[in-house]
N, C-alpha and C positions, 0 to 999 in steps of 0.2 A: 556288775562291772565286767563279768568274763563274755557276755555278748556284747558286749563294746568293741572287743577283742576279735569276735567274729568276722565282717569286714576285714580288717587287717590283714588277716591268714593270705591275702594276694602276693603280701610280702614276700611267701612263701619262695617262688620264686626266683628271688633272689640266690638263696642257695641250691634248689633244684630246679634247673631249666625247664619249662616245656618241651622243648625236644626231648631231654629224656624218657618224662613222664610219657609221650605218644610213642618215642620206640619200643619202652616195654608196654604198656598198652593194646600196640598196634593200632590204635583208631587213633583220630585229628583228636589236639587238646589243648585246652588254653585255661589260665588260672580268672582269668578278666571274671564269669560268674558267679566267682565266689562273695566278689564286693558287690553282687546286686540280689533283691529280695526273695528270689528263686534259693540262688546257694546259703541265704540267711537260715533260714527255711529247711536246707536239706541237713545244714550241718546242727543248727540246735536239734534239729531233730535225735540224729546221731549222737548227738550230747547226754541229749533226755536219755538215751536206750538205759546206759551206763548207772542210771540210778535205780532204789528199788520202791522209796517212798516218795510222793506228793513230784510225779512225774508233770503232772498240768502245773503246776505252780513252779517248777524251776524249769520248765520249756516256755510261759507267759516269761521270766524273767529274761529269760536268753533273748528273746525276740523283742524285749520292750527295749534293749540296752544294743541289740545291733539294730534293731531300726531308726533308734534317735542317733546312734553312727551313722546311718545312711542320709538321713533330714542333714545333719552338719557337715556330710562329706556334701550335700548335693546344693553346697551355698558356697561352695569355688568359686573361683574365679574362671572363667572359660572365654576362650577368644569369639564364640560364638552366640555368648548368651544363654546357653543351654546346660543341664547338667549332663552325669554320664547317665546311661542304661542302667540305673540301678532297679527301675523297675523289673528288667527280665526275670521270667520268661512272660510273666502276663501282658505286660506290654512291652513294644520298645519304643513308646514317646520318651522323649526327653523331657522334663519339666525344666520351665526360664531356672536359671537362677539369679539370684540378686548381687550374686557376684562382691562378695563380702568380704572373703579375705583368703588368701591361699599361703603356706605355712610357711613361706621365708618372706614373706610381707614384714616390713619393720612394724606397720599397724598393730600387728597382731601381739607383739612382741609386747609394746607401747601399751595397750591395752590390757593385758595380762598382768603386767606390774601393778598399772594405774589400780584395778580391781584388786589384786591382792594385797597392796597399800592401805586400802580403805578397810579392808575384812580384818586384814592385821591388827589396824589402827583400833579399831568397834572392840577389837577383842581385849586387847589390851586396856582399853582405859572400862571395859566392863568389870575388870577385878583393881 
């Protein structure tokens, strides 16, 4: 679940601007790689450092749970039919997307109940 979490980190931003990060840096900087498979990549890495046991098996975790972040972010809805650059840096194609639902979609909303209605309901009449 904490590489789900990974992607996300773009959010970042929101409380420290890129402008500040590239003044005290001094070089050009942007948080945009962090939500593609490149910064997936750099930051489980950095994740993994911080452990001392079964370092392969909680960096496979990291990256199995930001990359199915990346497959679900890359099924937006986009005016062009394309997802973003989550590929970077190995590629910058865009893959189509199916353009399935973007998060203030009433669908989505609709959908999430309707599912958690039925799970509810299985559970309930299972006791």
């Amino acid at each position: 679940m904490a590489g789900v979490a990974i992607p996300g980190l773009i959010k970042i931003e929101i409380l420290i601007d890129a402008g500040v990060v590239e003044t005290l840096l001094g070089v050009p900087f942007k948080y945009a790689p962090i939500s593609s498979l490149g910064g997936v990549l750099l930051i489980a890495g950095a994740i993994t450092i911080f452990f001392e046991r079964q370092r392969r098996q909680i960096f496979s975790f990291l990256l199995f749970g930001a990359f199915s972040s990346l497959v679900v972010d890359g099924l937006w809805v986009f005016a062009d039919g394309r997802s973003g650059f989550w590929l970077y840096p190995f590629s910058w194609w865009r893959p189509p997307t199916p353009s399935l639902y973007i998060t203030s979609d009433v669908r989505v909303l609709v959908t999430a109940i309707l599912i958690s209605a039925v799970v509810f309901a299985l559970d309930w009449w299972k006791y």
